[in-house]
C-alpha positions as CSV (number, residue, x, y, z in Angstrom):
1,X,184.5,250.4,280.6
2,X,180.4,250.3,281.1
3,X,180.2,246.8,279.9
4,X,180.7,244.1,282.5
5,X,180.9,239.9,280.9
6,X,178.4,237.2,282.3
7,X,179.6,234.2,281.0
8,X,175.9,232.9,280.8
9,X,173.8,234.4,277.7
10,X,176.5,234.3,275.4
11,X,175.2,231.7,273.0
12,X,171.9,233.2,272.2
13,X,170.8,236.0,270.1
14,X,167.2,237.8,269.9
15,X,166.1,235.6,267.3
16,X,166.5,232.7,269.3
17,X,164.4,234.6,272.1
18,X,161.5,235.6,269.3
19,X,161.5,231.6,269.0
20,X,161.2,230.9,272.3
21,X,158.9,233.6,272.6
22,X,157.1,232.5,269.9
23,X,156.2,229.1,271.5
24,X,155.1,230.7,275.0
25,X,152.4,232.6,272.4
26,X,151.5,229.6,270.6
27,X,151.9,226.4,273.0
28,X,150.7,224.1,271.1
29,X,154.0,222.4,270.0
30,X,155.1,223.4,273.1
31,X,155.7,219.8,274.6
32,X,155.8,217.4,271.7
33,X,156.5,218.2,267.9
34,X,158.9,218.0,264.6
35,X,161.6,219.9,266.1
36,X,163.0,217.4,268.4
37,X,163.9,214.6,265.2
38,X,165.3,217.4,263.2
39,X,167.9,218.5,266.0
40,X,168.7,215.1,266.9
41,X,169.0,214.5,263.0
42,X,170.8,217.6,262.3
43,X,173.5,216.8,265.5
44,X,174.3,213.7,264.4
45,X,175.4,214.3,261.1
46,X,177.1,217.5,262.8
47,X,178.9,215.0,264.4
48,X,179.5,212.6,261.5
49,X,177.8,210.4,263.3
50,X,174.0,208.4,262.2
51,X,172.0,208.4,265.0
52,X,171.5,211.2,267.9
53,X,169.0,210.8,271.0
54,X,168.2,213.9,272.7
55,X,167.2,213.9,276.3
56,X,166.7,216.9,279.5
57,X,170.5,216.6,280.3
58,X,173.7,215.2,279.3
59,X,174.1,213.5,282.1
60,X,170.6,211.6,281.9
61,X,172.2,210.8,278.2
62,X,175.1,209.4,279.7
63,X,173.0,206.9,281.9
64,X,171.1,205.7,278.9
65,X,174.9,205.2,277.6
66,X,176.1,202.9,280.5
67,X,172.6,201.0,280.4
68,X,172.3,200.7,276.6
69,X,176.0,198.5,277.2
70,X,174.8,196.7,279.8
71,X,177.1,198.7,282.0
72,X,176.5,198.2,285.9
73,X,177.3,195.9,289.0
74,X,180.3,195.0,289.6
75,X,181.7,197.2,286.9
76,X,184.2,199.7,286.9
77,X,184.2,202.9,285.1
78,X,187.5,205.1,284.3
79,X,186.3,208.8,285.3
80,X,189.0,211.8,284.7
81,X,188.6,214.7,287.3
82,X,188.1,217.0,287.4
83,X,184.6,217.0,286.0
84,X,181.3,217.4,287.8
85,X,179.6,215.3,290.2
86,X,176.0,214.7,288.0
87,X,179.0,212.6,285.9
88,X,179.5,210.7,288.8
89,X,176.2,209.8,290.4
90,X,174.9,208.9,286.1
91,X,177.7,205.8,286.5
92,X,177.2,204.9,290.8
93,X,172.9,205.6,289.2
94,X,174.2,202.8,286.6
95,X,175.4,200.4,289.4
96,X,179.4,201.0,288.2
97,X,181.8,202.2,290.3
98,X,183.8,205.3,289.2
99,X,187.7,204.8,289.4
100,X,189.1,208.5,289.2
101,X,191.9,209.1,287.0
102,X,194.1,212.4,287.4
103,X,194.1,214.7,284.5
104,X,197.7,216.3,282.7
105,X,199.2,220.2,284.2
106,X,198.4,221.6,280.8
107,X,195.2,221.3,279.0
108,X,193.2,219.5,282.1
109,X,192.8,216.1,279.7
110,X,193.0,212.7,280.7
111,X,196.6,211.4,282.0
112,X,196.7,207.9,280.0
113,X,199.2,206.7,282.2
114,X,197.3,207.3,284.8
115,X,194.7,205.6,283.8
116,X,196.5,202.6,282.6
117,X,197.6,202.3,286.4
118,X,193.7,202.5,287.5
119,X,192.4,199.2,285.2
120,X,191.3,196.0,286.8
121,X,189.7,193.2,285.7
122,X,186.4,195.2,286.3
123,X,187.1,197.7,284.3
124,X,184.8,198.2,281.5
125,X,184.7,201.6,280.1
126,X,186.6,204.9,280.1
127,X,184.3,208.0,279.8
128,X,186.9,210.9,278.0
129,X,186.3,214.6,278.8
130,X,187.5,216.6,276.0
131,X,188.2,219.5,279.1
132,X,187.3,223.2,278.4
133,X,186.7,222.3,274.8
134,X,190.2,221.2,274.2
135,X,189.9,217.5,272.5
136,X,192.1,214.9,274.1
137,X,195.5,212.9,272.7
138,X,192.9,210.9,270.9
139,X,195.6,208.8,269.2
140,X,196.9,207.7,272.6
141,X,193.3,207.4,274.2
142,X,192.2,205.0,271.1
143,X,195.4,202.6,271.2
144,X,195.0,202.3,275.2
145,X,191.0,201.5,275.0
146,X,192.0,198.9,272.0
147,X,194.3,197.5,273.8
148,X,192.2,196.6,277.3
149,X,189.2,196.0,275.7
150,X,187.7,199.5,277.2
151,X,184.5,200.7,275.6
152,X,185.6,204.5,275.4
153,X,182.6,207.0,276.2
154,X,183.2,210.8,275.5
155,X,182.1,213.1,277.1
156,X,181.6,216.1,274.8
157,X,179.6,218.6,276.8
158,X,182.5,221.3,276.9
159,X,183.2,220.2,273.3
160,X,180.5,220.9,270.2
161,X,182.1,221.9,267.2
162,X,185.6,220.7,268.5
163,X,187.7,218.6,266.2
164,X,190.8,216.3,266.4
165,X,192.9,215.7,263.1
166,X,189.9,217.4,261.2
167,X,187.3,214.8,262.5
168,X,184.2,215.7,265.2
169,X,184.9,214.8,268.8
170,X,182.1,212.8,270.2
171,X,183.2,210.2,266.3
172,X,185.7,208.2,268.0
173,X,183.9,206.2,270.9
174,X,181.2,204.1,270.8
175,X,179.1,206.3,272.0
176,X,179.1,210.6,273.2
177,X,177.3,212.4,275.1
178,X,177.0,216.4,274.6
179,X,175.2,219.4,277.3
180,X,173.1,222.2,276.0
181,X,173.1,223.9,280.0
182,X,173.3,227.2,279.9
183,X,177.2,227.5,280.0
184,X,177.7,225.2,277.2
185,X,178.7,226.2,273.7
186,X,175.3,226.7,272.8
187,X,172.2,226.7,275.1
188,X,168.3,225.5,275.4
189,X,168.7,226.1,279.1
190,X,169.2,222.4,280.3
191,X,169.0,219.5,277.5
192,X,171.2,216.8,276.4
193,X,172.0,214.8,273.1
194,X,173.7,211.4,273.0
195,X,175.3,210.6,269.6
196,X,176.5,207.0,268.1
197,X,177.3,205.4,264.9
198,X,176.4,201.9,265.7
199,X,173.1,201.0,264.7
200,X,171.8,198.4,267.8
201,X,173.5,200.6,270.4
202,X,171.3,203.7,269.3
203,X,168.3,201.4,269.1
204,X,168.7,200.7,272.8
205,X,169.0,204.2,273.5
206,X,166.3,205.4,271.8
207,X,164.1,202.6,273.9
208,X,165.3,204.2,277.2
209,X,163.7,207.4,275.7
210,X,161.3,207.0,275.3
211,X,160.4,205.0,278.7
212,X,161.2,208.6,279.9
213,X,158.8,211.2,280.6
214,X,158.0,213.9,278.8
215,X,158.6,217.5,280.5
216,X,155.1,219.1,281.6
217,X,154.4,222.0,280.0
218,X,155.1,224.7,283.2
219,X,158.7,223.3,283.6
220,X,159.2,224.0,279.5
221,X,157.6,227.1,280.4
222,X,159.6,227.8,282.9
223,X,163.2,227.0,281.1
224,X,162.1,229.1,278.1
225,X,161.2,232.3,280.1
226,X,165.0,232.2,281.7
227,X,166.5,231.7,278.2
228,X,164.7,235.1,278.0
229,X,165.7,236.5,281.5
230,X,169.4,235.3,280.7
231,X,169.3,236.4,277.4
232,X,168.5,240.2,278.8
233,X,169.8,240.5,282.1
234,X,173.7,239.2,281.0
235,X,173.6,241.9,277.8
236,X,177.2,244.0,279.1
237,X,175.9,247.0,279.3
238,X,173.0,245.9,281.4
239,X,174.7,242.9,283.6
240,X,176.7,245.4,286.5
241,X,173.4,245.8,287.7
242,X,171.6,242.8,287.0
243,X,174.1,241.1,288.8
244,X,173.7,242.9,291.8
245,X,170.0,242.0,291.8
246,X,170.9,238.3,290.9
247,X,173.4,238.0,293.6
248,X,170.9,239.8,296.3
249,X,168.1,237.4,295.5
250,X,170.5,234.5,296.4
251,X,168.5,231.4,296.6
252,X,165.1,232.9,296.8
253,X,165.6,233.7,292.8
254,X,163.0,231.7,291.2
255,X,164.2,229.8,287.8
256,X,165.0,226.6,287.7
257,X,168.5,225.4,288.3
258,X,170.4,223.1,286.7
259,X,171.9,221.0,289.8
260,X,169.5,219.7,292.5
261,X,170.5,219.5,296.3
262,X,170.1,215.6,295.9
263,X,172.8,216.0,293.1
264,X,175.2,218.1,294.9
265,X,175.7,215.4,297.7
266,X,176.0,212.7,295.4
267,X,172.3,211.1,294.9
268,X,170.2,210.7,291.6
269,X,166.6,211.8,291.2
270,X,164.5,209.6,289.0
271,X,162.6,212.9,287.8
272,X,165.8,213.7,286.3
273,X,165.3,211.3,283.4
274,X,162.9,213.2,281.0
275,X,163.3,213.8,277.6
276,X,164.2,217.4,276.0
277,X,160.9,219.5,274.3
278,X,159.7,220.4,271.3
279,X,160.4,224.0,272.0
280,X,164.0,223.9,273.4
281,X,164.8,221.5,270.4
282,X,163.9,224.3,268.2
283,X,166.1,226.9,269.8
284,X,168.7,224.2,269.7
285,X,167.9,223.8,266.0
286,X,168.6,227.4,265.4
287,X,172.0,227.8,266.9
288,X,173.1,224.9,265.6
289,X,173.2,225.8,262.8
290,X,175.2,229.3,263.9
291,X,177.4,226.6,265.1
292,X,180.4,227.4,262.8
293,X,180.5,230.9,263.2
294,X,179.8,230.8,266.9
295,X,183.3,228.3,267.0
296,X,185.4,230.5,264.4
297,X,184.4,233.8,267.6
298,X,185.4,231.7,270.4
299,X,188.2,230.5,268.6
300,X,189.4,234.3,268.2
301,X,189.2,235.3,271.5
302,X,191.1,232.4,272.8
303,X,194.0,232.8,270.4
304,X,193.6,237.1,271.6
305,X,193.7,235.3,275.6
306,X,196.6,233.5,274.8
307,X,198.8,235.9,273.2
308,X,198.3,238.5,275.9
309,X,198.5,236.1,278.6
310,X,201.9,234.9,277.6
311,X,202.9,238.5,277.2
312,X,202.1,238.8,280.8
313,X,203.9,235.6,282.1
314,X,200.7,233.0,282.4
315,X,201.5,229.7,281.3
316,X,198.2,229.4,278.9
317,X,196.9,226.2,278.0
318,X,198.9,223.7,275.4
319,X,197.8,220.6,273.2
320,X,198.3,218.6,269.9
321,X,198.5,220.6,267.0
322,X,196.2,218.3,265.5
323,X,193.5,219.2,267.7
324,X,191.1,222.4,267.0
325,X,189.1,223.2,270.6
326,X,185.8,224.9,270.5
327,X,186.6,227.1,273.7
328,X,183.7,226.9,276.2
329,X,185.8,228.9,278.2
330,X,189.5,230.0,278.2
331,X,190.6,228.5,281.1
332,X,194.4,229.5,282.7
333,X,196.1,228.4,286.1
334,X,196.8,232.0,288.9
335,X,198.5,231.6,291.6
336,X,195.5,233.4,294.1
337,X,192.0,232.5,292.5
338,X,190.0,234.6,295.1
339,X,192.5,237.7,294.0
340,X,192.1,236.9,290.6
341,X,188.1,237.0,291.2
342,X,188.5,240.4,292.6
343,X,190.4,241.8,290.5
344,X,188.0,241.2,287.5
345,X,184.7,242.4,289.7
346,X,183.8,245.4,287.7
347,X,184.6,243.9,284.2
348,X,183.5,240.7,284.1
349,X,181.9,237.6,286.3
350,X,185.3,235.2,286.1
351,X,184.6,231.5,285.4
352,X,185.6,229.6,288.4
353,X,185.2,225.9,286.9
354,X,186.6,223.7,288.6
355,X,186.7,224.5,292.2
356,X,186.6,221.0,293.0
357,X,187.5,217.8,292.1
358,X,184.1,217.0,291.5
359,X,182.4,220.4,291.0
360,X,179.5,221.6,292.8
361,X,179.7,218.2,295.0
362,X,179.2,219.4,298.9
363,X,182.3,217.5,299.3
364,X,184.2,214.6,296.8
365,X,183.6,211.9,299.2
366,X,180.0,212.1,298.2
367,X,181.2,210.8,294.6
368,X,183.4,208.6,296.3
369,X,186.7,210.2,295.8
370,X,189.8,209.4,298.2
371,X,191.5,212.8,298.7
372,X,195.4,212.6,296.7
373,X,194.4,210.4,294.2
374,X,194.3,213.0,291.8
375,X,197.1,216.0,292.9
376,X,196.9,217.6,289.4
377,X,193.0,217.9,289.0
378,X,193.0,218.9,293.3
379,X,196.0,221.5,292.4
380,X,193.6,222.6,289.5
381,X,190.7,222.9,291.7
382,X,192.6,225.5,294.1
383,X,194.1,227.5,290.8
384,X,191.8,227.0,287.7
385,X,189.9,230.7,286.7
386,X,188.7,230.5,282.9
387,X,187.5,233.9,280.9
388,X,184.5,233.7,278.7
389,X,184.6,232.9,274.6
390,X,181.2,233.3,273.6
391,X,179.4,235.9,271.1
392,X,179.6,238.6,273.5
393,X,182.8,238.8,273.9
394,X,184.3,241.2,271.8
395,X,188.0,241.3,270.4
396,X,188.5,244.8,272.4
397,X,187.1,243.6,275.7
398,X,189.9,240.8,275.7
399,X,193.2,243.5,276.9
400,X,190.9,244.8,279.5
401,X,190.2,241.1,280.7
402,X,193.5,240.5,280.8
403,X,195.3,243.0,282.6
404,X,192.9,243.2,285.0
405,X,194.1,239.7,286.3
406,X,196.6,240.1,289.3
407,X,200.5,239.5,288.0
408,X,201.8,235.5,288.3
């Protein structure tokens, strides 16, 4: 097989680069423009939802979130790990105080037991990660947030397009948040969209937005040329060597990343709070509305993962049959990750979320995190590989994926 699988690129197409390209030629609307209400318009009712907010990451949406309820000092936030430290430092950024809450053995969601051991009188919010794309046990999650008095946040950034009893995650809480990163199930480089149905929550929101800056120009510039670069350099039949290059550049490579070093040990940078541009909102636009289609593909390839992954003795994830995940990635438990890793070299770059408890962090204790508070997300962060869903992926590639994976 000449092809070898990125798992960035996936969600873009050359149309959505002849946009982008489009507005390099053309900045005028570069910046500021129409696009922007018409995503945030068109995600919200995507969403079943009235009112969307868009901003330069999901986790900069998910500190306008925690201010717009008056969420800080004092407070305690229920966080389910693993997830990612910029989650983290948007609630210590807040003034809260993340209590970690261990996740199930099977589909990575929220242990609700767990978390009913974890509330205090302090306790103000639980902030839900629908995990790979697989949408909590949202019937258990609502009746325990009712009962304690819990604002319930979700956090939908593995998640568009994922639905749970035929309803839109990011419906149920009072507010979601949502990640168009690079790696998420579709892509305007780095951008974020909050979503809510209550009306003075939304306007508080919105007033946080726009306090925040707009991006300059050369930054926009700059995320929209490695849209482009991606967009090339991850096609399968050129990636084995792009790779190469990419991996020999190491940090010298010159886009922009999504996590800075202040990040990984924990810290906020007030930068961070911008607002997302015209010109990404409009390649967000377009794949949004691909959105169904791009869903029904990942959708495929993870029912194709599972059924040749049980053949081969992996326990493959489980959940409610009311529940319809969106598949960022196929995620599945081995035994040696760094084998597995191997093993899959020539045909694909394997998915290595989570790693840690609180990935990318230089260590958990920067998030605050007491090591064997969590055994099932830390057992999940020596074990968890996941195989890519996205447009790329084709139904043929999925055998080869699979049996190139070392034997349980």
């Amino acid at each position: 097989m000449n092809r070898k699988l990125s798992l960035l690129g996936g969600t873009t197409t050359a149309g959505d680069c002849r946009a982008a390209a489009g507005y390099l030629l053309r900045p005028r609307r570069l910046v500021e423009g129409p696009s922007i209400g018409m995503f945030e318009r068109e995600f919200a009712d995507r969403v079943g939802v009235r009112h969307g907010c868009s901003f330069s990451s999901g986790r900069v949406g998910l500190y306008a979130i925690l201010r717009a309820l008056g969420i800080g000092a004092d407070d305690e936030v229920l966080l389910q790990v693993p997830t990612h430290i910029v989650v983290s430092n948007a609630i210590r950024h807040a003034g809260a105080r993340p209590i970690y809450v261990d996740c199930l053995p099977d589909n990575w969601n929220l242990d609700v037991q767990h978390a009913a051991r974890q509330v205090t009188p302090r306790t103000r919010a639980l902030v839900l990660q629908h995990t790979f794309g697989i949408p909590a046990d949202l019937d258990a999650i609502m009746d325990f947030v009712q009962e304690r008095g819990l604002v319930l946040i979700e956090d939908c950034v593995h998640a568009l397009g994922a639905t749970w009893r035929g309803r839109p995650v990011g419906s149920f809480g009072s507010a979601a948040f949502f990640s168009t990163e690079e790696t998420k199930i579709i892509s305007t480089t780095m951008g974020g969209m909050t979503v809510t149905d209550d009306d003075a929550l939304a306007e508080r929101i919105r007033a946080f937005q726009t306090a925040c800056a707009w991006p300059s120009r050369w930054l926009t510039v700059r995320y929209l040329v490695k849209l482009l670069a991606y967009h090339l350099l991850t096609e399968p039949r050129l990636h084995r060597l792009a790779r190469a290059a990419y991996e020999a550049l190491g940090e010298a490579q010159p886009l922009p990343r999504p996590t800075s070093a202040d990040e990984l040990r924990g810290g906020w940078d007030s930068e961070l709070e911008q607002r997302l541009s015209n010109a990404q909102a409009a390649v967000g636009l377009r794949q949004l509305r691909r959105l169904d289609a791009n869903v029904v593909h990942r959708r495929s390839i993870a029912e194709r993962c599972a059924a040749l992954l049980a053949r081969r003795g992996f326990k493959t994830p489980t959940f409610h049959p009311e529940a319809a995940p969106s598949w960022v990635r196929y995620p599945l438990t081995v035994t040696d990750r760094s084998a597995a890793v191997r093993a899959s070299h020539p045909h694909v770059v394997l998915g290595t979320w989570f790693t840690s408890v609180l990935e990318e962090a230089e260590t958990p204790a920067d998030g605050g995190y007491v090591t064997g508070s969590c055994p099932q997300a830390e057992h999940a962060a020596q074990h968890l590989v996941n195989l890519p869903t996205h447009g790329r992926v084709r139904e043929e590639d999925v055998p080869t994926l699979v049996d190139a994976l070392p034997p349980r």
